[in-house]
C-alpha positions as a printed NumPy array, in Angstrom:
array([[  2.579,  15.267, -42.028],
       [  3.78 ,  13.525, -45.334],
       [  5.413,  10.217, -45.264],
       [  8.85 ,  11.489, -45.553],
       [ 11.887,  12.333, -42.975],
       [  9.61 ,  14.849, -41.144],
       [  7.795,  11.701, -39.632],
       [ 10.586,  10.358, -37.604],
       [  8.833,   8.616, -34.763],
       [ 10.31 ,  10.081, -31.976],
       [  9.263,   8.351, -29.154],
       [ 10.676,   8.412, -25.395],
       [ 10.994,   4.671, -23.894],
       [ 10.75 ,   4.693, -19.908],
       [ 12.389,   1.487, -18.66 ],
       [ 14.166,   1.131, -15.647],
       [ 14.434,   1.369, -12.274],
       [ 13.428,   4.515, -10.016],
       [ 16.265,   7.363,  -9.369],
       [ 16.269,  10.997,  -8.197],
       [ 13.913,  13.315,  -9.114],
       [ 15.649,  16.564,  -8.263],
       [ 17.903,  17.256, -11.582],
       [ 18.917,  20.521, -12.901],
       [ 20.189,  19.836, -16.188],
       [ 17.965,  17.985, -18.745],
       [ 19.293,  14.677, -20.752],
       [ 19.179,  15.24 , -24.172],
       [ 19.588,  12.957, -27.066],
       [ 20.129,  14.411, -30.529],
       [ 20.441,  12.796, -33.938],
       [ 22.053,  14.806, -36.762],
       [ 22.337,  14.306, -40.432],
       [ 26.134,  14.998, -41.42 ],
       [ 25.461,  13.872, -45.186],
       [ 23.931,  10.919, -47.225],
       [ 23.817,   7.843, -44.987],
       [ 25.687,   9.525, -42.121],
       [ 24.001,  10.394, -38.586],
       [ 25.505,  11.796, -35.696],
       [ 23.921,  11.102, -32.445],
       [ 24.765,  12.853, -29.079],
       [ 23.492,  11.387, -25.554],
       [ 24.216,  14.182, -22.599],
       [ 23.357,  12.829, -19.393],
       [ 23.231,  15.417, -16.027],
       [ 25.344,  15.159, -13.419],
       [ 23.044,  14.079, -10.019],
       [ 24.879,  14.446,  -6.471],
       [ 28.028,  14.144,  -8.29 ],
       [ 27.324,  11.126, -10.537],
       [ 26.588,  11.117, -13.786],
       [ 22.915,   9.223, -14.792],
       [ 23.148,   5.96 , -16.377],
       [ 21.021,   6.643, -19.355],
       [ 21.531,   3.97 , -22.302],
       [ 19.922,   5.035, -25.836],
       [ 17.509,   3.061, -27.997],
       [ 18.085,   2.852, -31.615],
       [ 16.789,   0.884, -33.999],
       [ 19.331,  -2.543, -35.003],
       [ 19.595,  -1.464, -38.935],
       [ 21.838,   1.352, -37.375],
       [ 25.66 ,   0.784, -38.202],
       [ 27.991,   2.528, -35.435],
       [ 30.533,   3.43 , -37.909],
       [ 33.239,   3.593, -34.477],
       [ 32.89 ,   3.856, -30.845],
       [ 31.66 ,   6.394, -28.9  ],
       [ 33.737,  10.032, -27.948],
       [ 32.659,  11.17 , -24.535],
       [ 33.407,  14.576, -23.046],
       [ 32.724,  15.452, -19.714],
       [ 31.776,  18.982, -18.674],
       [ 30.983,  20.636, -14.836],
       [ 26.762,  19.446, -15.178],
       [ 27.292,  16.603, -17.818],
       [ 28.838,  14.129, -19.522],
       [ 28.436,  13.888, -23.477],
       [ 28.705,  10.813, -25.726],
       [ 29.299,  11.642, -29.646],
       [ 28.951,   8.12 , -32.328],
       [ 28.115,   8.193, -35.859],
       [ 26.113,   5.608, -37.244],
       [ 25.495,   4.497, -40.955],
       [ 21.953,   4.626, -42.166],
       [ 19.631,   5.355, -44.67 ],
       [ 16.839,   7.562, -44.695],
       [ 14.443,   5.109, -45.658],
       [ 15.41 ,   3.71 , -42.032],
       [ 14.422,   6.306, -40.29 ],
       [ 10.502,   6.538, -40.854],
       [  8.645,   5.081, -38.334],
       [ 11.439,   4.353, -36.07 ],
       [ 11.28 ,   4.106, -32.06 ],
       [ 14.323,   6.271, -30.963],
       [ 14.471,   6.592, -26.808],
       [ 16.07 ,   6.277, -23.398],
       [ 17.018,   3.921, -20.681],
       [ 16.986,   4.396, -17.644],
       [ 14.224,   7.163, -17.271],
       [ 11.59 ,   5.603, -15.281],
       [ 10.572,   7.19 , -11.572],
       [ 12.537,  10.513, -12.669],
       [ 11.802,  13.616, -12.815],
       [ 14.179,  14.364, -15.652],
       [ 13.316,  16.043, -18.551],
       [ 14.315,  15.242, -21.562],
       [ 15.421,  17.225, -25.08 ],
       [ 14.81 ,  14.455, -27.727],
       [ 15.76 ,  16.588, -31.318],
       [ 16.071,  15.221, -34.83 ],
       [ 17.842,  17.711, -37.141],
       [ 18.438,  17.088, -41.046],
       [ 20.899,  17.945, -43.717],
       [ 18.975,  20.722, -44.705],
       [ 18.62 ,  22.008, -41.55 ],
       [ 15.234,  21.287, -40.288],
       [ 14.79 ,  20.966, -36.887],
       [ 12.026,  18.057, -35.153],
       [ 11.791,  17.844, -31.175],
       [  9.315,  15.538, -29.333],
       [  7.45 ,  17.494, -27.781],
       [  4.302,  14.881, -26.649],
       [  4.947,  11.904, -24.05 ],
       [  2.858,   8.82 , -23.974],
       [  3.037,   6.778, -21.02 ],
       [  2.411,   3.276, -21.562],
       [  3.296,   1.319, -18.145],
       [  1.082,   0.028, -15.158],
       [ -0.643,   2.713, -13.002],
       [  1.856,   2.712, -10.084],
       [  4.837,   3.374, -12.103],
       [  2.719,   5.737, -14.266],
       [  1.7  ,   7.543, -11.267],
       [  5.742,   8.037, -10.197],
       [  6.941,   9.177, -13.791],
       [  3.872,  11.993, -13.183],
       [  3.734,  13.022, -10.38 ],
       [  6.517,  15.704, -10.435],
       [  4.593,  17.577, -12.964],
       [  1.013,  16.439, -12.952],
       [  0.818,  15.41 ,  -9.261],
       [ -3.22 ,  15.414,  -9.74 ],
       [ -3.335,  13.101, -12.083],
       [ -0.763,  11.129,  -9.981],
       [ -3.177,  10.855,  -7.411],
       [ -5.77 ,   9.41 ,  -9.585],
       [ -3.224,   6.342, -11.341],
       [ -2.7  ,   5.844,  -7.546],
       [ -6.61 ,   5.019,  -6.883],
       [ -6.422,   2.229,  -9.119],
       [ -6.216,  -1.143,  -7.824],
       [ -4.036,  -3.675,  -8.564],
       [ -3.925,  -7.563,  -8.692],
       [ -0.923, -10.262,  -8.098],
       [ -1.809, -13.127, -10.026],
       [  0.628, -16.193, -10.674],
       [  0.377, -17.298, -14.059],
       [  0.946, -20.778, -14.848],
       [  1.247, -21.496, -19.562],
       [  0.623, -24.794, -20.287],
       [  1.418, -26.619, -23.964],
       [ -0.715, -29.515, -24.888],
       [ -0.864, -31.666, -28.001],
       [ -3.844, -31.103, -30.051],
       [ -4.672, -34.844, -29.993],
       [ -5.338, -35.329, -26.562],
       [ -7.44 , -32.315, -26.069],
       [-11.211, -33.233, -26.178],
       [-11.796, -29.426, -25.192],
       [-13.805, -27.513, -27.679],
       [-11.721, -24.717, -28.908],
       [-12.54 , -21.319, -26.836],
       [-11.035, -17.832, -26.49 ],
       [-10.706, -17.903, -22.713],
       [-12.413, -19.431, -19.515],
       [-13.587, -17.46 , -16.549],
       [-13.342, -19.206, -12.977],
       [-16.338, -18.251, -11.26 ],
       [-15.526, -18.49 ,  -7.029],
       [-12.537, -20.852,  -8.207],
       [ -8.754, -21.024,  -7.56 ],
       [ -8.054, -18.758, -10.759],
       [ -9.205, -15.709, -12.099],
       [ -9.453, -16.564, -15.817],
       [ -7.907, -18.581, -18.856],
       [ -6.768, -17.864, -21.906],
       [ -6.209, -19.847, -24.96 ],
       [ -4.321, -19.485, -27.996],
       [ -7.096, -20.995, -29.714],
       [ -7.749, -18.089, -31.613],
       [ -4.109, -18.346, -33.769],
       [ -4.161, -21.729, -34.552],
       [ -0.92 , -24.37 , -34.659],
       [ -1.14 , -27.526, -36.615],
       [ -0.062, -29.339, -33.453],
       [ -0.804, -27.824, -30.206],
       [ -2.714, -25.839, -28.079],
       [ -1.6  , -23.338, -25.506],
       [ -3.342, -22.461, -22.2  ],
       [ -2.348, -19.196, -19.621],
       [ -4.225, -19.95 , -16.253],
       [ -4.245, -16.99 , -14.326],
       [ -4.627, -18.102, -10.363],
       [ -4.941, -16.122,  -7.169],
       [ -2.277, -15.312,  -4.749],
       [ -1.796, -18.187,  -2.45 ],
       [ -2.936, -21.167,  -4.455],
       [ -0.067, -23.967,  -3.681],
       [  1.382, -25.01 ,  -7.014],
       [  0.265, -28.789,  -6.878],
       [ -3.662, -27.093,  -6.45 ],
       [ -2.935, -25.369,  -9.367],
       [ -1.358, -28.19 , -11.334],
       [ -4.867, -30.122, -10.456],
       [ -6.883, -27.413, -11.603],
       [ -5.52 , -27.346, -14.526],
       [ -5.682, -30.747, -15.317],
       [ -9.282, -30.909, -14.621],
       [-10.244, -28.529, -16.395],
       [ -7.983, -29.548, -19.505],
       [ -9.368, -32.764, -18.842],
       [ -6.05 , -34.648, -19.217],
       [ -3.124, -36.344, -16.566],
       [ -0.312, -33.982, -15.903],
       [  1.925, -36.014, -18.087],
       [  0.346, -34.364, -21.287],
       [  1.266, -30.917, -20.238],
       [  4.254, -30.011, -22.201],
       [  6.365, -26.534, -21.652],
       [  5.19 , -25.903, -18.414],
       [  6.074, -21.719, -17.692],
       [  5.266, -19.817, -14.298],
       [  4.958, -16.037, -13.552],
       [  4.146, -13.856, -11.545],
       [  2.582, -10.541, -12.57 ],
       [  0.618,  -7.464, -11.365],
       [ -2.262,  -6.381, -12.979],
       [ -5.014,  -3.202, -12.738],
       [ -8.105,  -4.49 , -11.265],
       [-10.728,  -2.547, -11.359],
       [-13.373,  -1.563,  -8.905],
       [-17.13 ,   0.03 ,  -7.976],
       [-16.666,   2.995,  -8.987],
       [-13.572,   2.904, -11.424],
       [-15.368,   4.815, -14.265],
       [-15.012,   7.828, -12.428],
       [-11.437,   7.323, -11.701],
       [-10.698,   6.939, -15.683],
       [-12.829,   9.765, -16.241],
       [-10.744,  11.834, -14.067],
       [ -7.338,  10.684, -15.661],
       [ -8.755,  12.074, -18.669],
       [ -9.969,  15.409, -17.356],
       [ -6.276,  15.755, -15.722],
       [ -4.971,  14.999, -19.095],
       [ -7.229,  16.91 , -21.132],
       [ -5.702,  20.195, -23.326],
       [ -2.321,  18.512, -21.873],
       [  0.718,  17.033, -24.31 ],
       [  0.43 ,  13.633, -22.584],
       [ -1.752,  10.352, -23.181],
       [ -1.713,   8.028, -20.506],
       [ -2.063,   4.577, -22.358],
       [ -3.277,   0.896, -20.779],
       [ -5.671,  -1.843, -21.034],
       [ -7.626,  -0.487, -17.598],
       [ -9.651,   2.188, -18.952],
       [-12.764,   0.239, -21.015],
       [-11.538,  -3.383, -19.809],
       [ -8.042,  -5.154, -19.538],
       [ -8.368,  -7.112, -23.065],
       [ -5.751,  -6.274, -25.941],
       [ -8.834,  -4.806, -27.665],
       [ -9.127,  -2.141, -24.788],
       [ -5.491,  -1.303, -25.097],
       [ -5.698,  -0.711, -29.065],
       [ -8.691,   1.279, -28.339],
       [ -7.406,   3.149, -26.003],
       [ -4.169,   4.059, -28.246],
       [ -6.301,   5.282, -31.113],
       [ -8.747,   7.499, -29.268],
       [ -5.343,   8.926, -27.224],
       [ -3.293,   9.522, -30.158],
       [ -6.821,  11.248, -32.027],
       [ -7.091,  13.581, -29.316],
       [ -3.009,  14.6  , -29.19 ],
       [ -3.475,  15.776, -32.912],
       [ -6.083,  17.959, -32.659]])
């Protein structure tokens, strides 16, 4: 495509919490071109066991609403009508989507249409979340490849950032630290973008360490008293962890996904580095436009 309106990134943003999956009347959000710097957008949301779904849309901030929304409600749905002011410059490359999607079943009519009256729909998904909630926004329509997200094991790791000041480090810088039959799973620095002033350590422990072990883990292997940690953050996160046998898994994923309008994205295919999930992007997003 040329680099022009035509290129509207449309993309669909799944980010809440799980809801029903059994809805007859698609949400659709629609953004129309009424003249020079003048869009009209229209959210429909269905009507589920008499309620309407709580879908919020995603625009991008440089969009004006020029007043508030009209809504109409109908027997299946409830419409919301708002014009914005914007240029077309602010269009390209622009993340347009949904809230309130994930664990549904719902589908979704996401349409752009210009002044001229060309009309662009989305028409390819990309799925970038952990397995399990991958597997849920699935498995209505691809309930194979549902199966296989759901054969990938996961991790809960507490997470424990530490700040320190450059001059009391005598660690050499590094890119990360693996514990090897210790009380965490890895460390990573932020040794790699420098700052004038500090360093930054993410120790990622196992389940169950008490917080004062992990304190004096950390301070060992920092090499300096507690006192000289500085912004002390905690959390808790879950994270693929692959297993014997977890090539075969991916492999699978990518057989169920194969000839399909849907790219399953993630750092657990080659590795779970930011490297693996680039990589994976780029070889997804090559095969969706053949």
């Amino acid at each position: 495509m040329k680099r022009n309106l035509s290129v509207v990134c449309l993309t669909l943003l799944c980010l809440s919490l799980p809801g029903m999956a059994d809805l007859g009347f698609p949400a659709s959000f629609e953004v129309v071109e009424k003249e020079e710097n003048l869009f009209r957008l229209t959210l429909t949301v269905p009507l589920v066991q008499g309620r309407y779904m709580k879908l919020k849309p995603i625009v991008p901030d440089e969009f004006l609403p020029v007043a508030d929304p009209v809504t109409t409600a109908g027997e299946a749905s409830l419409s919301s009508n708002w014009e914005i002011q914007a240029g077309r410059d602010l269009l390209y490359d622009q993340f347009f989507g949904l809230e309130g999607l994930l664990g549904t079943a719902t589908e979704v009519r996401f349409s752009l249409i210009t002044l001229d009256g060309r009309r662009f729909e989305a028409r390819q998904v990309a799925i970038a979340v952990p397995p399990p909630m991958a597997a849920n926004i699935v498995a209505a329509d691809f309930p194979a490849l549902a199966d296989e997200l759901r054969r990938i094991a996961t991790s809960h790791i507490d997470t424990i950032g530490v700040v320190v000041a450059k001059n009391k480090l005598s660690l050499e810088p590094v890119a990360g630290i693996v514990g090897i039959e210790d009380s965490f799973f890895s460390a990573v620095s932020r040794d790699t973008v420098p700052d004038e002033r500090f360093r930054g350590f993410s120790f990622h422990f196992r389940p169950g360490t008490p917080p004062e072990k992990r304190m004096e883990r950390i301070t060992q292997v920092l090499r300096v008293p507690e006192s000289d940690l500085e912004n002390i953050t905690e959390r808790q996160t879950t994270l693929p962890s692959p297993r014997e046998g977890h090539s075969t898994i991916t492999d699978a994923i990518d057989a169920q996904t194969a000839g399909q309008d849907i790219a399953i994205l993630g750092n657990f295919f080659a590795g779970l580095a930011i490297e693996d999930c680039i990589s994976r992007s780029f070889s997804e997003f090559a095969r969706l436009q053949k």
